[in-house]
mmCIF file as gemmi writes it, N, C-alpha and C atoms, coordinates in Angstrom:
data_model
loop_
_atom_site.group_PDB
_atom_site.id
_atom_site.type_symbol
_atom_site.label_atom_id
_atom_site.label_alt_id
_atom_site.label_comp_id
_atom_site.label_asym_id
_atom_site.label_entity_id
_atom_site.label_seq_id
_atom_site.pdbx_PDB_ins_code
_atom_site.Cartn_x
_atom_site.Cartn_y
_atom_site.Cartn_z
_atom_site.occupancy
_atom_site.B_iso_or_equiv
_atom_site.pdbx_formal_charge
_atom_site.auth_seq_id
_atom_site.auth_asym_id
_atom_site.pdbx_PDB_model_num
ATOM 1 N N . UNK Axp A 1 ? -5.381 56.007 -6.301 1 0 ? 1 A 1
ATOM 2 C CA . UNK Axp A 1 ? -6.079 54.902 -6.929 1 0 ? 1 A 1
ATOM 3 C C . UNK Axp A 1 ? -7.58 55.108 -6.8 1 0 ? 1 A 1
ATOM 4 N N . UNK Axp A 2 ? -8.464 55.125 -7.764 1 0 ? 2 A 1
ATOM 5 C CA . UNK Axp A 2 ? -9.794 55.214 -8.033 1 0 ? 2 A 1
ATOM 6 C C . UNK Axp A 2 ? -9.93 54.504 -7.144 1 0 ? 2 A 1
ATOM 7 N N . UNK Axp A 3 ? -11.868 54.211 -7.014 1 0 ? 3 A 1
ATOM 8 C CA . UNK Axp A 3 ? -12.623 52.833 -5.575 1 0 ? 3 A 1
ATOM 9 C C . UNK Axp A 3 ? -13.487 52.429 -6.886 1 0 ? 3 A 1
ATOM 10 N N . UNK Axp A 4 ? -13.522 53.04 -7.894 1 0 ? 4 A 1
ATOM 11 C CA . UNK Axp A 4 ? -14.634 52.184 -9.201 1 0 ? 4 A 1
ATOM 12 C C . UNK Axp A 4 ? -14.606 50.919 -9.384 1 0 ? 4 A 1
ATOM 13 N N . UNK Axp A 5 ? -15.59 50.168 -9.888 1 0 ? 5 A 1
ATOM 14 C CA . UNK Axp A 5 ? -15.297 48.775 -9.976 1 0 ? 5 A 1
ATOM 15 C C . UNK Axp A 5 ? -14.33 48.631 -10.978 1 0 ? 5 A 1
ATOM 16 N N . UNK Axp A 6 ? -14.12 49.376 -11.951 1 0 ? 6 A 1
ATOM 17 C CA . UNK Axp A 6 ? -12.787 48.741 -12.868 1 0 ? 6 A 1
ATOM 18 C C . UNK Axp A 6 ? -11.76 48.702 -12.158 1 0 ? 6 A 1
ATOM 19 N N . UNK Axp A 7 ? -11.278 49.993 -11.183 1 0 ? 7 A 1
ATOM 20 C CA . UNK Axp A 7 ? -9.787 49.737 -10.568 1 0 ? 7 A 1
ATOM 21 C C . UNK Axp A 7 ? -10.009 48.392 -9.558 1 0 ? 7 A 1
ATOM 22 N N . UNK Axp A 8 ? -10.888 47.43 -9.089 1 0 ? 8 A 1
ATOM 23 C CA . UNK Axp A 8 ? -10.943 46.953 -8.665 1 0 ? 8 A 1
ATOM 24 C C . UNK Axp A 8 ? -10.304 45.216 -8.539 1 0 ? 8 A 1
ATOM 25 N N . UNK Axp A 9 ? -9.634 44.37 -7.61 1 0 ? 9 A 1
ATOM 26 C CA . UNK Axp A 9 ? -9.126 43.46 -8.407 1 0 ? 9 A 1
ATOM 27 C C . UNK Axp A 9 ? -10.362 42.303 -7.923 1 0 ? 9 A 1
ATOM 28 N N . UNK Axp A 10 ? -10.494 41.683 -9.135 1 0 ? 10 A 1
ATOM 29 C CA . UNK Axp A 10 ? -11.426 40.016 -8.938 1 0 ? 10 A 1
ATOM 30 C C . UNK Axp A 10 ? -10.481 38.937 -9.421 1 0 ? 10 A 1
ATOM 31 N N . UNK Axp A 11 ? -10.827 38.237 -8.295 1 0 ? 11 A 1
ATOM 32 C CA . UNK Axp A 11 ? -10.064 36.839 -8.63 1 0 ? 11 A 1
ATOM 33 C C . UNK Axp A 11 ? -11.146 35.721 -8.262 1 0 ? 11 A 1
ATOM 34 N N . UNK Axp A 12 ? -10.647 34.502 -8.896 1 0 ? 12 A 1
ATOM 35 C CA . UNK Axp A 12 ? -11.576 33.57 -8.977 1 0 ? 12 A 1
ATOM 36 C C . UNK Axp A 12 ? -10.596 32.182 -9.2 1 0 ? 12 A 1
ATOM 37 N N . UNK Axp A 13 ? -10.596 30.975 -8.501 1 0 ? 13 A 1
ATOM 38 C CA . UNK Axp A 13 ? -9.84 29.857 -8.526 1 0 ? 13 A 1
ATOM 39 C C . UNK Axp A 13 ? -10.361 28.566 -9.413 1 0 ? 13 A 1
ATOM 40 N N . UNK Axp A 14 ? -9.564 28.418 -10.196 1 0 ? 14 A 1
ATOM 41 C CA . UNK Axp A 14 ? -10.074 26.954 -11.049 1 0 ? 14 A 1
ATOM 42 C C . UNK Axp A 14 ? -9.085 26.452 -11.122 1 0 ? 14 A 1
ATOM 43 N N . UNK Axp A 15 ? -9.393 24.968 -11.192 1 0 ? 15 A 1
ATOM 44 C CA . UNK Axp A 15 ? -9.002 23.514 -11.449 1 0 ? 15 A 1
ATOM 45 C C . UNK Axp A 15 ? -7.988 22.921 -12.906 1 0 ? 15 A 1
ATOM 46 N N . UNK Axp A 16 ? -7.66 23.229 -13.243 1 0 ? 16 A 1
ATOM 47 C CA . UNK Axp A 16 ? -7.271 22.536 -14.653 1 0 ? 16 A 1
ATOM 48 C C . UNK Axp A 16 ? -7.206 21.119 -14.781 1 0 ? 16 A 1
ATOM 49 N N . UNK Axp A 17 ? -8.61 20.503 -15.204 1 0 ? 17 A 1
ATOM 50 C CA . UNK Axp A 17 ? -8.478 18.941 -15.719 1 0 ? 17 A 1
ATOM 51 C C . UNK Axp A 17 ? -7.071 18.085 -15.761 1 0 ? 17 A 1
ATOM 52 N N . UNK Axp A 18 ? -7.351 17.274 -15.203 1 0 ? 18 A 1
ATOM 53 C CA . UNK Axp A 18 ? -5.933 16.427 -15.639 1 0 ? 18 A 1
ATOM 54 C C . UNK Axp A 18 ? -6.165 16.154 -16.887 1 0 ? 18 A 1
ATOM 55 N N . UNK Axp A 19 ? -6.745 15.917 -17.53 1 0 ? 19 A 1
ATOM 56 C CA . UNK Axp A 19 ? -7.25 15.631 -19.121 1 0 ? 19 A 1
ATOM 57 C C . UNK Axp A 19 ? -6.311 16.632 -20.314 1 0 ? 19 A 1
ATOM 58 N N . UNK Axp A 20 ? -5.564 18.341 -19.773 1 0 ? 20 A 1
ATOM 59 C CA . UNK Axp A 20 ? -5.406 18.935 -20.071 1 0 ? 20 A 1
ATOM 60 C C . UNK Axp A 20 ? -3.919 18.782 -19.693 1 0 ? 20 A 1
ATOM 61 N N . UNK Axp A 21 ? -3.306 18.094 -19.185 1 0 ? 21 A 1
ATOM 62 C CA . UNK Axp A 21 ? -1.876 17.517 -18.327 1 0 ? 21 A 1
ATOM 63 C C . UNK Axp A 21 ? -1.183 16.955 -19.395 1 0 ? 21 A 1
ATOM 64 N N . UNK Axp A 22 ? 0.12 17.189 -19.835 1 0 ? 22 A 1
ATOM 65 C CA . UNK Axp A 22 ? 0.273 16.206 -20.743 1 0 ? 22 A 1
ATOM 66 C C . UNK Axp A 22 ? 1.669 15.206 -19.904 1 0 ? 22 A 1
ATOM 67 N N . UNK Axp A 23 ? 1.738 14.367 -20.744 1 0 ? 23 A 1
ATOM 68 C CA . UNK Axp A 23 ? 2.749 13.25 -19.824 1 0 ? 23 A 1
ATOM 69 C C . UNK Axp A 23 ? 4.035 14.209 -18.856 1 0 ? 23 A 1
ATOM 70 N N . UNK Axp A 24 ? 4.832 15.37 -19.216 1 0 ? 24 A 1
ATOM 71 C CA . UNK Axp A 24 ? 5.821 15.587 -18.587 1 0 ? 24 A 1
ATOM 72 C C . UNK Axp A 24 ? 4.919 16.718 -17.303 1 0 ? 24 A 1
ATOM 73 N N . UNK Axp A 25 ? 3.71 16.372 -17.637 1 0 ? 25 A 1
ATOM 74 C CA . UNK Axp A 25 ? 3.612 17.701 -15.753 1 0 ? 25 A 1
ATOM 75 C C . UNK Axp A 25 ? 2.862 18.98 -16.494 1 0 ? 25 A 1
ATOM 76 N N . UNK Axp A 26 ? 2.955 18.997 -17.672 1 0 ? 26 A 1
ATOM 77 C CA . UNK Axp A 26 ? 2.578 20.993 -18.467 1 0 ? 26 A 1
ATOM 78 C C . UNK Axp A 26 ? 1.21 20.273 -18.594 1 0 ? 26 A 1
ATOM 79 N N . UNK Axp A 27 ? 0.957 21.867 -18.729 1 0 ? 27 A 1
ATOM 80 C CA . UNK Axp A 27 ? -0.602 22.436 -18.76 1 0 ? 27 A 1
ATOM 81 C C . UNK Axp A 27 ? -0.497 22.386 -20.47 1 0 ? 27 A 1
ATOM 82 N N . UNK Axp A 28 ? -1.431 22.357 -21.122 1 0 ? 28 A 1
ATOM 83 C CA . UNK Axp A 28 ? -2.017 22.017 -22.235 1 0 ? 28 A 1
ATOM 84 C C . UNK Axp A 28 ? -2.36 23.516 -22.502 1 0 ? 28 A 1
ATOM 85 N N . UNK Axp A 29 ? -1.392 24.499 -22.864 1 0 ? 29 A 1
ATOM 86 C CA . UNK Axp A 29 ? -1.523 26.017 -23.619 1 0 ? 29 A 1
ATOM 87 C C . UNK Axp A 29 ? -2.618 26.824 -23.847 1 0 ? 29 A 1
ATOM 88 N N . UNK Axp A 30 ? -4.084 25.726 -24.223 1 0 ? 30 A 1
ATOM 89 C CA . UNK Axp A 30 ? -5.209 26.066 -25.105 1 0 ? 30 A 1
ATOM 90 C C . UNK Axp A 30 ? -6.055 25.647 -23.13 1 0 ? 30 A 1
ATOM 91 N N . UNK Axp A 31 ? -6.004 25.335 -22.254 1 0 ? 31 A 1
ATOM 92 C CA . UNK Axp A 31 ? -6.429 25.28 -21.491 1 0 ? 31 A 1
ATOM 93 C C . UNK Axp A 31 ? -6.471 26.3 -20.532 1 0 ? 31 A 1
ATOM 94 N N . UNK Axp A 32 ? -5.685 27.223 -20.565 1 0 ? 32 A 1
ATOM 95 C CA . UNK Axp A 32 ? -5.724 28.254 -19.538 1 0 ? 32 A 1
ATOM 96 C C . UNK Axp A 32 ? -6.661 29.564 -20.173 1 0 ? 32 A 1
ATOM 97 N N . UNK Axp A 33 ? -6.728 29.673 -21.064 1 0 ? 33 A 1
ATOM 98 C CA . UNK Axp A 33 ? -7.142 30.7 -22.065 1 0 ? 33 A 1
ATOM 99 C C . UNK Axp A 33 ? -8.829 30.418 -21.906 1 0 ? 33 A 1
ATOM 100 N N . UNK Axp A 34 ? -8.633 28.855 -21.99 1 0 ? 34 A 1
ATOM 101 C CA . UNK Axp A 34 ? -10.469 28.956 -22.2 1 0 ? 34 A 1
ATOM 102 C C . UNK Axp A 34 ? -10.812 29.059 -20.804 1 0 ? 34 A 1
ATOM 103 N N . UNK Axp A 35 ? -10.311 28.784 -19.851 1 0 ? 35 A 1
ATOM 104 C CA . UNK Axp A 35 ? -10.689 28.608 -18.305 1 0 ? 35 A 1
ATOM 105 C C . UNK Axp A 35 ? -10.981 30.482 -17.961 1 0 ? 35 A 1
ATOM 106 N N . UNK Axp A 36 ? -10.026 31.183 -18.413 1 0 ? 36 A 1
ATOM 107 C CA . UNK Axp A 36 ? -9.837 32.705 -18.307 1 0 ? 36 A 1
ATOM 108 C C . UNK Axp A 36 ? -11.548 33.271 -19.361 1 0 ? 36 A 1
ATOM 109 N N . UNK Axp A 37 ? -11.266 32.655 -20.08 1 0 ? 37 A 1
ATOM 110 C CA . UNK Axp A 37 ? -12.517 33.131 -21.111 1 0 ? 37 A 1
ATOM 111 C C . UNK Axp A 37 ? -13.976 32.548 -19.972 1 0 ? 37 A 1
ATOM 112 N N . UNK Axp A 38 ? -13.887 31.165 -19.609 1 0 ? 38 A 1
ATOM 113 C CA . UNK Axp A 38 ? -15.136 31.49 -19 1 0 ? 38 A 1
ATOM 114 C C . UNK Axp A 38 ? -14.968 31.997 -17.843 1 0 ? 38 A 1
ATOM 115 N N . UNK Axp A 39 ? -14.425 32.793 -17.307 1 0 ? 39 A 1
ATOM 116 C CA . UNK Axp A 39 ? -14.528 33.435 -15.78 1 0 ? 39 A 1
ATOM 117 C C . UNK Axp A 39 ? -15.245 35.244 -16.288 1 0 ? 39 A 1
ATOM 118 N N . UNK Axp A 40 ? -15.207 35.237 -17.384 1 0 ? 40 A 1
ATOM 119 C CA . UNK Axp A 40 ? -15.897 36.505 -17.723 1 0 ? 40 A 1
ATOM 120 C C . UNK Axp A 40 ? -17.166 36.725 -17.528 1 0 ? 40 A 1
ATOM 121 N N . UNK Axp A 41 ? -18.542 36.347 -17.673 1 0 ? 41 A 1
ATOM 122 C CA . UNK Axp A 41 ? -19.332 36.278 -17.298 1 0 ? 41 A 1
ATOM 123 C C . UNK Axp A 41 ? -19.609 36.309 -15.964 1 0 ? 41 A 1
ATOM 124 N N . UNK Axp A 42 ? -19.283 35.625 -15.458 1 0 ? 42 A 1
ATOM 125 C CA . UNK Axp A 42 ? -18.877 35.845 -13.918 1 0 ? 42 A 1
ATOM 126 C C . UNK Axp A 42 ? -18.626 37.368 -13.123 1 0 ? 42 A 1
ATOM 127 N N . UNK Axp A 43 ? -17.639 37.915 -13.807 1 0 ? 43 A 1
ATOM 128 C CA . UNK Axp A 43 ? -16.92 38.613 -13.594 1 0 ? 43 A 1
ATOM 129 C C . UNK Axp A 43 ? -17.756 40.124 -13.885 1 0 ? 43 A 1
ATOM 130 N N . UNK Axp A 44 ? -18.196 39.571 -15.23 1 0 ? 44 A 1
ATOM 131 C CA . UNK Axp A 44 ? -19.189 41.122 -15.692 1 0 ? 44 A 1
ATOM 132 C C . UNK Axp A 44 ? -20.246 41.535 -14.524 1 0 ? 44 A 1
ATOM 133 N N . UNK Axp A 45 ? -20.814 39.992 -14.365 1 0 ? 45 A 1
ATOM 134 C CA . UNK Axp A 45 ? -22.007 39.559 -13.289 1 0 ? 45 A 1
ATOM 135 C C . UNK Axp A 45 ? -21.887 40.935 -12.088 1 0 ? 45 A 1
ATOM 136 N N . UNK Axp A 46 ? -20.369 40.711 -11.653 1 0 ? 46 A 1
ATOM 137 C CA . UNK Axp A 46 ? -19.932 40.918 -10.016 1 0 ? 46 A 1
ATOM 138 C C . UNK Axp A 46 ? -19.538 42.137 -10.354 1 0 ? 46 A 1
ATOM 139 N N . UNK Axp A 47 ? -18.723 42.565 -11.072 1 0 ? 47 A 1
ATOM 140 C CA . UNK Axp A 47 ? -18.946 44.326 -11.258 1 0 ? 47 A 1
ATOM 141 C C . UNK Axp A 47 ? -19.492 45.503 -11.887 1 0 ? 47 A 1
ATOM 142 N N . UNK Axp A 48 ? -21.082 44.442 -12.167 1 0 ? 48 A 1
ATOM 143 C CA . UNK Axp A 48 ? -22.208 45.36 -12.287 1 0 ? 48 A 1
ATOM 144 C C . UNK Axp A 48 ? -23.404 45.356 -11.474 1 0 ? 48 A 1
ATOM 145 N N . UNK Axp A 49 ? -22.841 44.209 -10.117 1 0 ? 49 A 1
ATOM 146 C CA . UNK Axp A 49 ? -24.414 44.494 -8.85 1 0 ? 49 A 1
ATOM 147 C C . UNK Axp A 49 ? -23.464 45.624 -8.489 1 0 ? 49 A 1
């Protein structure tokens, strides 16, 4: 296994709004995607110091 920052794993923890909850307990489909979309920036941030 490479040590480069691509083979590398990043993780990062978020919240999903209850706003995004629908009455039976599920996550709202279109909510995980955008939460994933903004962790990119982030992410570019940390494996290019």
């Amino acid at each position: 296994m490479s040590n480069d920052s691509a083979s590398q794993i990043y993780s990062y923890d978020f919240t999903i709004p209850e706003s995004a909850i629908d009455e039976n307990g599920h996550v709202n489909n279109v909510a995980i995607p955008e939460e994933v979309i903004s962790v990119f920036p982030a992410h570019n941030k940390k494996s290019s110091s």
